[in-house]
Backbone atoms as SQL, in Angstrom:
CREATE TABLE atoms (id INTEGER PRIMARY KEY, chain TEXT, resi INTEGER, resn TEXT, atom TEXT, x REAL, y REAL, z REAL);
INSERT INTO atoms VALUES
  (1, 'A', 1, 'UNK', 'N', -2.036, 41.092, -25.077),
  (2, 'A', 1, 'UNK', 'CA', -3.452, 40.976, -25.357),
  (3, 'A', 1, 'UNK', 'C', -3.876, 39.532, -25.160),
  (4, 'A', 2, 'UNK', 'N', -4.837, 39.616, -24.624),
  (5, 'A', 2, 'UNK', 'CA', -5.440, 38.210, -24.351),
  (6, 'A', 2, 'UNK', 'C', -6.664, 37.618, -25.726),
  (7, 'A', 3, 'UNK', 'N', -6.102, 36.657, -25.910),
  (8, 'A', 3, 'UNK', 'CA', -7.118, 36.089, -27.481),
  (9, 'A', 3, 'UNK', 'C', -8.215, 34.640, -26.373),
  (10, 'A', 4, 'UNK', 'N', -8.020, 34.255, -25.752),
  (11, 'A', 4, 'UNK', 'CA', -8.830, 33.839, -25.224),
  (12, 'A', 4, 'UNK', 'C', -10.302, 33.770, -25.144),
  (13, 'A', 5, 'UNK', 'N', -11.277, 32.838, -25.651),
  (14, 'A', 5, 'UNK', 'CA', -12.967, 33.298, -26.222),
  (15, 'A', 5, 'UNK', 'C', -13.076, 33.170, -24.481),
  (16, 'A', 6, 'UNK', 'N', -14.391, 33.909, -24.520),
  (17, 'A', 6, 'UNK', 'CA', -14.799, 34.044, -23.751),
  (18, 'A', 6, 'UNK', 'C', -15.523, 32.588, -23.094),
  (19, 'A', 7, 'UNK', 'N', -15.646, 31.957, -23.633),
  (20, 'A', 7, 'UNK', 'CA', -16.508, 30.563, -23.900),
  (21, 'A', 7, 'UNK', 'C', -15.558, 29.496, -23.247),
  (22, 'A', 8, 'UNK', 'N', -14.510, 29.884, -23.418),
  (23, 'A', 8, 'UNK', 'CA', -13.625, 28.761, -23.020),
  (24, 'A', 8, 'UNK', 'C', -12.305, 29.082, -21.718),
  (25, 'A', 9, 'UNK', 'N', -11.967, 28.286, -21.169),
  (26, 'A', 9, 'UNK', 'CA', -11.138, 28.101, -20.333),
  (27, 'A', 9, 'UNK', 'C', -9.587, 27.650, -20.436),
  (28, 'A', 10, 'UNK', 'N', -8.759, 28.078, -20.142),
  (29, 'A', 10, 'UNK', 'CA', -7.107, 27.360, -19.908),
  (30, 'A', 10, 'UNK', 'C', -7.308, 26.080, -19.695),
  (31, 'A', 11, 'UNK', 'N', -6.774, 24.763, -19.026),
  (32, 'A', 11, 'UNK', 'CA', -6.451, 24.191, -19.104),
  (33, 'A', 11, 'UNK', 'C', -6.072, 24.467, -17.575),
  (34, 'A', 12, 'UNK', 'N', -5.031, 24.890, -17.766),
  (35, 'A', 12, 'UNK', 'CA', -4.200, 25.284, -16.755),
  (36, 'A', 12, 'UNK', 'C', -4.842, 26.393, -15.227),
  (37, 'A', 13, 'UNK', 'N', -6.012, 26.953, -15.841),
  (38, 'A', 13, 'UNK', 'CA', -6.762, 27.906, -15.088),
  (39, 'A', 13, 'UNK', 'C', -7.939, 26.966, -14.777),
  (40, 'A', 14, 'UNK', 'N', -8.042, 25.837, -14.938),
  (41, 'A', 14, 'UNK', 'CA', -9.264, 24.778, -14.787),
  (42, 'A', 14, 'UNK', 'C', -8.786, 24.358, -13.420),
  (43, 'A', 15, 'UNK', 'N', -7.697, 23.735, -13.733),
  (44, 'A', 15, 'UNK', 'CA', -6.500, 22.613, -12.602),
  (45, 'A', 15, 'UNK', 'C', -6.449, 23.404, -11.694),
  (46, 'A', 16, 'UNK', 'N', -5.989, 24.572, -11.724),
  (47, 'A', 16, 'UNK', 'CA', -5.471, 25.251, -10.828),
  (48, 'A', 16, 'UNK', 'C', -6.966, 26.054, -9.920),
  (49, 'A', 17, 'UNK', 'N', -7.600, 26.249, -10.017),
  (50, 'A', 17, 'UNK', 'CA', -9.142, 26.947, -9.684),
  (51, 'A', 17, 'UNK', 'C', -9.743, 25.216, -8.776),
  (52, 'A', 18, 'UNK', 'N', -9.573, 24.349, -9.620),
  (53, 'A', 18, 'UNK', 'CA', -9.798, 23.148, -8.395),
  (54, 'A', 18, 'UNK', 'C', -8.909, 22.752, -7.352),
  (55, 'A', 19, 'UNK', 'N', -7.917, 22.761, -7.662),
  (56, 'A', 19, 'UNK', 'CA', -6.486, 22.301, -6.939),
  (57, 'A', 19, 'UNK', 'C', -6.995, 23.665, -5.929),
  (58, 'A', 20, 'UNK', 'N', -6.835, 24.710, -5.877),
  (59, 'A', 20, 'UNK', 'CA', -7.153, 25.735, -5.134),
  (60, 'A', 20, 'UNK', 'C', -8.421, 25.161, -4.331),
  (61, 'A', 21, 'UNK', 'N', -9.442, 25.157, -4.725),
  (62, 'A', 21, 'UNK', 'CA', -10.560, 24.489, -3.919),
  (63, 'A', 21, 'UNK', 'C', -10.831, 23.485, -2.918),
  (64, 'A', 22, 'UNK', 'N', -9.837, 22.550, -3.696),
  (65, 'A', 22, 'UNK', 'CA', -9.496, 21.473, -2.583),
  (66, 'A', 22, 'UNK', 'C', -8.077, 21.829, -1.492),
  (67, 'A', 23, 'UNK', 'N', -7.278, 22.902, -1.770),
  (68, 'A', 23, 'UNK', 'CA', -6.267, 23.021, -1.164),
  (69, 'A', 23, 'UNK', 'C', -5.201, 21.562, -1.191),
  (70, 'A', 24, 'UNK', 'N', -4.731, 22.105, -2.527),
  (71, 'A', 24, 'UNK', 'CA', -4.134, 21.044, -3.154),
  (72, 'A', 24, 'UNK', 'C', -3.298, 21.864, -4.433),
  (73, 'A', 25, 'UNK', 'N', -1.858, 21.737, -4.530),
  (74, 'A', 25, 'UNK', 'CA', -1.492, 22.134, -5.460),
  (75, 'A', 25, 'UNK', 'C', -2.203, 21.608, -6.620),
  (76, 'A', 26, 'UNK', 'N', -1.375, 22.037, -7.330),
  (77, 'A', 26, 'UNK', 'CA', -2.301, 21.978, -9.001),
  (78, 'A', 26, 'UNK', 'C', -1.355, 20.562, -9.301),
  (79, 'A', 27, 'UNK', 'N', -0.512, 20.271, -9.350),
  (80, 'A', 27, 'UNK', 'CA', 0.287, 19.294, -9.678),
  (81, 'A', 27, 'UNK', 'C', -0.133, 18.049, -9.329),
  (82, 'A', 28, 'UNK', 'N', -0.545, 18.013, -8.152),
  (83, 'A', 28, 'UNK', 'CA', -1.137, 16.767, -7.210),
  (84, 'A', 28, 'UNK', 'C', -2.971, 16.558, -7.579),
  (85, 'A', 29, 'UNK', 'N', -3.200, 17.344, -8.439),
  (86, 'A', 29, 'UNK', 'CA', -4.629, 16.669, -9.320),
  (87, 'A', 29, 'UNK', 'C', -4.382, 15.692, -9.571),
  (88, 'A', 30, 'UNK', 'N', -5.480, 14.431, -9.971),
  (89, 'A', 30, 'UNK', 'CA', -5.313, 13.316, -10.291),
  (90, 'A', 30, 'UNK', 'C', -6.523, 13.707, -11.720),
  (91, 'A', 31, 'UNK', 'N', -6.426, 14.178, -12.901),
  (92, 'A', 31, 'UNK', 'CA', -6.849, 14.503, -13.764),
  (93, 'A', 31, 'UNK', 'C', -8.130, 13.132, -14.013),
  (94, 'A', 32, 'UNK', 'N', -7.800, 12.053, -13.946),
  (95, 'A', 32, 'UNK', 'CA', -8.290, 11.155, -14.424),
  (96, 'A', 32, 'UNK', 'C', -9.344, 10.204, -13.137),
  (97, 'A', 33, 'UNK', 'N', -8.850, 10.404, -12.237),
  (98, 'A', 33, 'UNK', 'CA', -10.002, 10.276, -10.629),
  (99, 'A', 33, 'UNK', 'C', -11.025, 10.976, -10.492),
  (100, 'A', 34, 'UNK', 'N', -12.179, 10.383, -9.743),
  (101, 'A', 34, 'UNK', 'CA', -13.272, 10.626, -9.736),
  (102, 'A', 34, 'UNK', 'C', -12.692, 12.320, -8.846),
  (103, 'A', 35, 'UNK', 'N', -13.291, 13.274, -9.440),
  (104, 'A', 35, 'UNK', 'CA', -13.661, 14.358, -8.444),
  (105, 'A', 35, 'UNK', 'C', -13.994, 14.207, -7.387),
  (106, 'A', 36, 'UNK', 'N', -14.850, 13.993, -6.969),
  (107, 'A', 36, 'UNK', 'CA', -15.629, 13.555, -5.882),
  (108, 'A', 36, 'UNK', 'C', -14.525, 13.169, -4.529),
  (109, 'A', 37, 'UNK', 'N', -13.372, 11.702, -4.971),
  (110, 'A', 37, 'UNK', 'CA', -13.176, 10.976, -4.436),
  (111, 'A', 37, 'UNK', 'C', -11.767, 11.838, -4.042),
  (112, 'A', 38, 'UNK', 'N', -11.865, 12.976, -4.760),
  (113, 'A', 38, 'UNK', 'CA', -10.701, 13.877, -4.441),
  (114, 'A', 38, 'UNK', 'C', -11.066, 15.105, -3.085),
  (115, 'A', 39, 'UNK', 'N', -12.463, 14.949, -3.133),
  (116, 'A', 39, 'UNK', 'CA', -12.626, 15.745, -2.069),
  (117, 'A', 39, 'UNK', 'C', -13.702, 16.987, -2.591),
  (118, 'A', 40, 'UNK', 'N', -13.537, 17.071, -3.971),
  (119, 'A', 40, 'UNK', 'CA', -14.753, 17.718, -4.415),
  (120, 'A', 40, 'UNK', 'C', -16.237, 17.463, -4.510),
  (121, 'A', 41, 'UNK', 'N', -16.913, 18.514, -3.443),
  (122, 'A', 41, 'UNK', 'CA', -18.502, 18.113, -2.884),
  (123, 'A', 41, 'UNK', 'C', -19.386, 18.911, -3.425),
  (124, 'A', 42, 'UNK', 'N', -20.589, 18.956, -4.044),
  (125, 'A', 42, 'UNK', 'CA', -21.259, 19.848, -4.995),
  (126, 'A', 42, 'UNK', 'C', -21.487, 20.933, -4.543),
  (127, 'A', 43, 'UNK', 'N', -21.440, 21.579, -3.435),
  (128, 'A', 43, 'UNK', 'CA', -21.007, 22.753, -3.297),
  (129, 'A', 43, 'UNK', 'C', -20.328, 23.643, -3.646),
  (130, 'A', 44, 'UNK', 'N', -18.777, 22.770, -3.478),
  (131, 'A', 44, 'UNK', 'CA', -17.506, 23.434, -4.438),
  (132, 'A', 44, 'UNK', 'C', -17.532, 23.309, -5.842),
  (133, 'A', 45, 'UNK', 'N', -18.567, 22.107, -6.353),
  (134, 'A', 45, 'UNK', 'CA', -18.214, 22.854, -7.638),
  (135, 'A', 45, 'UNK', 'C', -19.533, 23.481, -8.042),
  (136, 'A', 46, 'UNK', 'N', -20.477, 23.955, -7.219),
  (137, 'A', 46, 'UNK', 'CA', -21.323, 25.257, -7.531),
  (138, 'A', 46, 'UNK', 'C', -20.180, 26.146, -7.433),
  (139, 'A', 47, 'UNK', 'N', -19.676, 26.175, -6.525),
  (140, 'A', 47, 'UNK', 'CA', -18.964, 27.451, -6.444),
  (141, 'A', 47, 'UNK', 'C', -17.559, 27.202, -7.475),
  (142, 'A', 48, 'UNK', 'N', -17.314, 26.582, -8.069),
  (143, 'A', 48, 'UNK', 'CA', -16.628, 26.893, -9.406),
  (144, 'A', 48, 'UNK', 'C', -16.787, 27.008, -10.700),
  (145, 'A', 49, 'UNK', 'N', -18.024, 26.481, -10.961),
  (146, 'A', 49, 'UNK', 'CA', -18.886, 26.883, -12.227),
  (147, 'A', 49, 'UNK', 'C', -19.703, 28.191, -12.089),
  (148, 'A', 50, 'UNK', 'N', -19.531, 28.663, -11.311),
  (149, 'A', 50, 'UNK', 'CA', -20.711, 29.630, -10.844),
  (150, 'A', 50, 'UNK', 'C', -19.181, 31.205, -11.021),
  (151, 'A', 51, 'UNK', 'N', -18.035, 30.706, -10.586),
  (152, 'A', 51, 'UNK', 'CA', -16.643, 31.833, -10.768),
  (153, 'A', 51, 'UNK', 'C', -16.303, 31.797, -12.191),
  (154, 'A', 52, 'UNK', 'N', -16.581, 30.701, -12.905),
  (155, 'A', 52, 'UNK', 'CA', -16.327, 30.724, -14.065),
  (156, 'A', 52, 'UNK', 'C', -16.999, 30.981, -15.175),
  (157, 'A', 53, 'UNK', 'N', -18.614, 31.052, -14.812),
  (158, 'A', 53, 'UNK', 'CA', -19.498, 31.794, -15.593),
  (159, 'A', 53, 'UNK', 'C', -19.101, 33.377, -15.266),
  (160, 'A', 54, 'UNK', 'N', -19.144, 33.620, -14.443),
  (161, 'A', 54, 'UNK', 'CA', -18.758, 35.305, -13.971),
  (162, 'A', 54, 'UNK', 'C', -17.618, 35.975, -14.779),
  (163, 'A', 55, 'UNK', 'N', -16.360, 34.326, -15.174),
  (164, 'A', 55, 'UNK', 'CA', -15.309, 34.980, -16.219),
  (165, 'A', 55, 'UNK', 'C', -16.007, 35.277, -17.478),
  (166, 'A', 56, 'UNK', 'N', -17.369, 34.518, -17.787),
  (167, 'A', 56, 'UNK', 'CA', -17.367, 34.785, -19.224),
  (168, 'A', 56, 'UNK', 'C', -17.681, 33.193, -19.823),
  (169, 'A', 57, 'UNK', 'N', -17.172, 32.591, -19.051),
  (170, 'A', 57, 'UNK', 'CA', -17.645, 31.188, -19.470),
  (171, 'A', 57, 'UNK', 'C', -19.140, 30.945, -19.913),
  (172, 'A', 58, 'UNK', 'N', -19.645, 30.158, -20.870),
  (173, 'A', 58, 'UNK', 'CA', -20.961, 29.315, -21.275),
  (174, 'A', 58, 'UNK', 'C', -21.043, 28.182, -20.788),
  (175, 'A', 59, 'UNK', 'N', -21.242, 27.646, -19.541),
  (176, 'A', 59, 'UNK', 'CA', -21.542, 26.811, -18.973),
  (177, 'A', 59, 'UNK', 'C', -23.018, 25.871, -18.015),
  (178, 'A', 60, 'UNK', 'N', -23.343, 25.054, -18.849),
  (179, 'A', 60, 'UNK', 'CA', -24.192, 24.199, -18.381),
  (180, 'A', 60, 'UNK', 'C', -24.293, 23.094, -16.827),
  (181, 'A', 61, 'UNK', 'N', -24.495, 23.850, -15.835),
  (182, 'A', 61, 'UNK', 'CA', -24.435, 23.141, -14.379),
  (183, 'A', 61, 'UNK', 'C', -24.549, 21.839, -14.703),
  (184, 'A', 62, 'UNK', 'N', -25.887, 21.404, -15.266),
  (185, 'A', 62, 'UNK', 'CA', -26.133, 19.985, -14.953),
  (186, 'A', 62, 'UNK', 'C', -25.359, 19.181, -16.052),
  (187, 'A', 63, 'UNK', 'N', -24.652, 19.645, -16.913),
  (188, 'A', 63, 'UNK', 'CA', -23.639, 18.572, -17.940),
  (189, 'A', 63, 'UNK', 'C', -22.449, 18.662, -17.041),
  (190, 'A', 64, 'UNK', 'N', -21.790, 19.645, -16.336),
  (191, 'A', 64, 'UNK', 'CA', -20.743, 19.529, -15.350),
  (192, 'A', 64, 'UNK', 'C', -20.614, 18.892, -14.398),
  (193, 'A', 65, 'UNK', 'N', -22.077, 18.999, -14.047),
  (194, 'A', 65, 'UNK', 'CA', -22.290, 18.052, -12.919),
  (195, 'A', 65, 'UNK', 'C', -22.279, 16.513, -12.862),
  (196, 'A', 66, 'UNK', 'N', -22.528, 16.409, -13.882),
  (197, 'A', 66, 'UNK', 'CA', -22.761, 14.833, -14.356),
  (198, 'A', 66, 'UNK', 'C', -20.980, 14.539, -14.844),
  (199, 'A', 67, 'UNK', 'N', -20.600, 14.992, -14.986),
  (200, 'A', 67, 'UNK', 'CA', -19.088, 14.386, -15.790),
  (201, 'A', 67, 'UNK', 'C', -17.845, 14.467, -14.362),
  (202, 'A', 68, 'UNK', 'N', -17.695, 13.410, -14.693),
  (203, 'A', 68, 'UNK', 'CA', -17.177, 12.817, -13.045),
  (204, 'A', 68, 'UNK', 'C', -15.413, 13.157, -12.652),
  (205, 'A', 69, 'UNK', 'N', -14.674, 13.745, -13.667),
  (206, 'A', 69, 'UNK', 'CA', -13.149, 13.909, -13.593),
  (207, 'A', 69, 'UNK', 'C', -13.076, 15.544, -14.255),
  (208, 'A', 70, 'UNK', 'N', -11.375, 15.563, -14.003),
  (209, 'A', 70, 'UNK', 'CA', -11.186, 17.283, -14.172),
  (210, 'A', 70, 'UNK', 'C', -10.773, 16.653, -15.768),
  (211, 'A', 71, 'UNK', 'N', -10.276, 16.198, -16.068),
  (212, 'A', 71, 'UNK', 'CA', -10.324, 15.878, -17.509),
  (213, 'A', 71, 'UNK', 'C', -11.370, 16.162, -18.552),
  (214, 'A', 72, 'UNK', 'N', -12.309, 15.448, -17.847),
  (215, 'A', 72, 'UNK', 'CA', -13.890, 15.546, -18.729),
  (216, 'A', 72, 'UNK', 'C', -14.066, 17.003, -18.411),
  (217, 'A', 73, 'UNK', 'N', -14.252, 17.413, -17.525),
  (218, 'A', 73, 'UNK', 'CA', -14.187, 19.013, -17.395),
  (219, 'A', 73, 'UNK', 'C', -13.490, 20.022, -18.103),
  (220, 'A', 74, 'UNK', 'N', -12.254, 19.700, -18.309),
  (221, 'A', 74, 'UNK', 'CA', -11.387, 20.489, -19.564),
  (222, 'A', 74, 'UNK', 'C', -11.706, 20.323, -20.831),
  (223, 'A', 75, 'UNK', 'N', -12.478, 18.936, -20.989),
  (224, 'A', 75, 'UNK', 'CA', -12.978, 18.871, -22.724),
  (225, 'A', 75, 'UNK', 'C', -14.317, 19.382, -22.887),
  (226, 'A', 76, 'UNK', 'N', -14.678, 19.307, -21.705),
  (227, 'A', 76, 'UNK', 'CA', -16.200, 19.643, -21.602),
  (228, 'A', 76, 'UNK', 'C', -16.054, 21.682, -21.860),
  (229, 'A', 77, 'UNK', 'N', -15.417, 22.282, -20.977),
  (230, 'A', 77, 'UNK', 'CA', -15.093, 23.877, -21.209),
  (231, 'A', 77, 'UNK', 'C', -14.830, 24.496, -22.301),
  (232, 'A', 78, 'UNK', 'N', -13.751, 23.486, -22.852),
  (233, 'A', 78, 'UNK', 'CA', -12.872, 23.435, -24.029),
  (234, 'A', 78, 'UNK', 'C', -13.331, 23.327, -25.401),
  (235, 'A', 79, 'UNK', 'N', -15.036, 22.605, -25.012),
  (236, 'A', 79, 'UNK', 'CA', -15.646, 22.230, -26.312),
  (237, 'A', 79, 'UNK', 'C', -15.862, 23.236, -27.462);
């Protein structure tokens, strides 16, 4: 059974859903680098906030948008 809120995200299903995007293992994230400078263009992450509302997620585009690393993104999901 999955206990997982609906509201929130893995950790591990964050990393890996970008790492996928950029075609990039999950390992080779740089958690703490600008997104951006990783290759993520606001497109892709429409299109990952937009897969992750569809899970169930409560997510605010323009606070995601503004927070510049996958880090801030995991605390930001996580909140």
């Amino acid at each position: 059974m999955n206990d997982t809120s609906p509201q929130a995200l893995q950790q591990d299903r964050i990393v890996a859903d970008i790492a996928a995007m950029l075609q990039i293992e999950a390992a080779e994230l740089d958690l703490d680098a600008l997104l951006s400078e990783q290759g993520l263009d606001s497109l892709r992450m429409i299109t990952l906030i937009e897969s992750w509302r569809a899970a169930g997620a409560d997510i605010d585009f323009h606070r995601m948008m503004a927070l510049p690393t996958a880090r801030e993104w995991i605390a930001e999901l996580n909140a």
